[in-house]
C-alpha positions in Angstrom: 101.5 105.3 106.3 104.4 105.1 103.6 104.5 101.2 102.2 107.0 100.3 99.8 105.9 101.3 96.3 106.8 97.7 94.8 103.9 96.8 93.0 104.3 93.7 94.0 105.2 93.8 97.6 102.2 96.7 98.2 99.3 93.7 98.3 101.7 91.8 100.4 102.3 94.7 102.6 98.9 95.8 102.8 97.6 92.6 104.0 100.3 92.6 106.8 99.3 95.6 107.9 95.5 94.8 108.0 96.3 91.4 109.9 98.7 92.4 112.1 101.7 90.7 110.9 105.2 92.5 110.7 106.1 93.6 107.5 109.1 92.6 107.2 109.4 88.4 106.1 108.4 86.6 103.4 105.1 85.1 102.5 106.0 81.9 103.8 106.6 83.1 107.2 102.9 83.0 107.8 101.8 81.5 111.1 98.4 80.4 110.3 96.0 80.3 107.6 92.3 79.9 107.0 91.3 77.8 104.2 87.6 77.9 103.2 85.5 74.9 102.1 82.5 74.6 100.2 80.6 72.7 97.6 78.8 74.9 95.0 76.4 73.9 92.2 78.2 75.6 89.1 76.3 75.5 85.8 74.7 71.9 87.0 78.0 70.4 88.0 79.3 69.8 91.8 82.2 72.0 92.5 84.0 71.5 95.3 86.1 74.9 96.2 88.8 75.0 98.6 90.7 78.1 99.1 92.9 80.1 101.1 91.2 83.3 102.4 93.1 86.3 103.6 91.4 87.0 106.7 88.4 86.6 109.2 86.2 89.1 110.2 85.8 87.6 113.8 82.6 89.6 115.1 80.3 88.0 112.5 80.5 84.2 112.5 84.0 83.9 111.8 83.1 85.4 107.9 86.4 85.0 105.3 87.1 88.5 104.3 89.7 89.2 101.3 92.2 91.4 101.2 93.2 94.1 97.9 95.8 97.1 97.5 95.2 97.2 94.1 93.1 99.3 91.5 89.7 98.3 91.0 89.5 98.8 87.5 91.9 96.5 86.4 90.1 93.6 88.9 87.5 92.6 85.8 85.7 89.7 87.0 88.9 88.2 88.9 88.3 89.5 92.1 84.8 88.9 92.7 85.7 85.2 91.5 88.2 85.1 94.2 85.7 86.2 96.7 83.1 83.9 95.7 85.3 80.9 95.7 86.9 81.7 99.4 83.5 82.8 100.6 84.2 86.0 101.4 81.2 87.8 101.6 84.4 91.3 102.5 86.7 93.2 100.9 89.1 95.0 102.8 90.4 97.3 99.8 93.4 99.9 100.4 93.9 102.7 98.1 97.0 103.8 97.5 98.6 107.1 95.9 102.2 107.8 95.4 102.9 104.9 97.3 100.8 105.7 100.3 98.2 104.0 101.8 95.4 107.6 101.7 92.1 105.0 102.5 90.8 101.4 103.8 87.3 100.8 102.9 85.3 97.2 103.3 83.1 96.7 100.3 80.6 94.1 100.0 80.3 91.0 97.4 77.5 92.7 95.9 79.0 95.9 95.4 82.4 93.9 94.1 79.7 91.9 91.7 77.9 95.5 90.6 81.2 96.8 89.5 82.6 93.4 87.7 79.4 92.9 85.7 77.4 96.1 84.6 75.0 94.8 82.6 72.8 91.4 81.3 75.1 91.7 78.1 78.0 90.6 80.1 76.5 88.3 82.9 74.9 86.4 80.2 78.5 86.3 78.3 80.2 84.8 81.9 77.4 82.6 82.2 77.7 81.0 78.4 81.9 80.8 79.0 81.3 79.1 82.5 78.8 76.4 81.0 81.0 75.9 78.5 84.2 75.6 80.6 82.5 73.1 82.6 81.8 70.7 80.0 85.5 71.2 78.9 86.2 70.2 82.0 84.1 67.1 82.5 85.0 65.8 78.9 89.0 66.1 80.3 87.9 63.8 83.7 86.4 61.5 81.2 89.0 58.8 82.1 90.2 60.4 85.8 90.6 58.0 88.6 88.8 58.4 91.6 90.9 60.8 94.1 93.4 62.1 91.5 93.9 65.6 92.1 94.4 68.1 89.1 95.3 71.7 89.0 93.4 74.4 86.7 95.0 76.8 84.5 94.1 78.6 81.3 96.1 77.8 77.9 95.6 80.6 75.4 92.2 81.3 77.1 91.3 77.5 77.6 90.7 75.5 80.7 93.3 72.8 81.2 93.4 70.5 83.5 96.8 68.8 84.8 97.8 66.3 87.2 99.1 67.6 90.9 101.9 65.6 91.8 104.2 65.7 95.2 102.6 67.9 98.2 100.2 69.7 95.9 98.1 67.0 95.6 97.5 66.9 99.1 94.5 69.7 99.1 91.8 67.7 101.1 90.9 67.2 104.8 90.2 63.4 106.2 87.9 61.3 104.3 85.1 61.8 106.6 84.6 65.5 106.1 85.2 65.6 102.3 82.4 62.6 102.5 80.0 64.7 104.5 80.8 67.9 102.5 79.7 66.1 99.4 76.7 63.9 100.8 73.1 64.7 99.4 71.6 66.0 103.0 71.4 69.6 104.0 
């Protein structure tokens, strides 16, 4: 199959194809989306992820899967982040050459985690940068208010947290499921 060698319309393409949209459209003509939930314990803080997740792999429990047409070696840690933060436990990865699609192949997290950190050196590195990211983090929310919503992004390789304003801040589902997400019971 021939897709349309616009780096940046292959990844868009790509996940059309595997989902069973049309091609054709734009990213905002999506019918439905799945956005994943969780709560993780990161480096001794509460995180609370939400994120959209490509697709669902519907003959295992509904699992989030991600979708990539891209080359592995540039992914560096990014796309096992993703993955981890949309609970995909999938990738659904196309190769492409000369702007054909020549392979689909689902890898596992683990495999995804083998290639993004090949060695202690550099897990040890990523763990150091995440603890101190996270105390970056909670020294910014020093004076937050309950139920503001911020959105991350990196400033010259620093986290920075600002303010969501408008329809961005809406990001949560009613009160009573955010309160039962974060309750203490298992």
């Amino acid at each position: 199959m021939t897709i349309n060698d616009d780096t940046q319309m292959i990844g868009f393409q790509f996940e059309r194809l595997v989902t069973g949209k049309p091609m054709e459209g734009e990213s905002s003509d999506t019918v439905s989306s799945v956005e994943h939930l969780q709560v993780m314990d990161v480096s001794g803080y509460r995180v609370f992820f939400g994120a959209e997740t490509d697709a669902v792999h519907y003959d295992n429990d509904h699992d989030p899967v991600e979708i990539k047409a891209s080359n592995p070696r540039y992914w560096g840690t990014k796309v096992m982040f993703q993955m981890i933060s949309n609970g995909s436990t999938r990738l659904c990865h196309g190769t492409k050459q000369r702007g054909s699609l020549t392979e689909i192949s689902i890898r596992s997290l683990h495999d995804v985690s083998k290639d993004a950190l090949p060695n202690r050196s550099s897990v040890k590195r990523l763990e150091d940068n995440i603890r101190a990211s996270m105390a970056s983090l909670k020294t910014q929310l020093v004076d937050a208010k309950p139920g503001v919503v911020f959105h991350l992004s990196f400033v010259r390789s620093e986290l920075v947290l600002t303010r969501a304003r408008g329809r961005s801040a809406d990001i949560l589902p009613p009160e009573e499921i955010v309160l039962a997400l974060l309750s203490e019971e298992k």
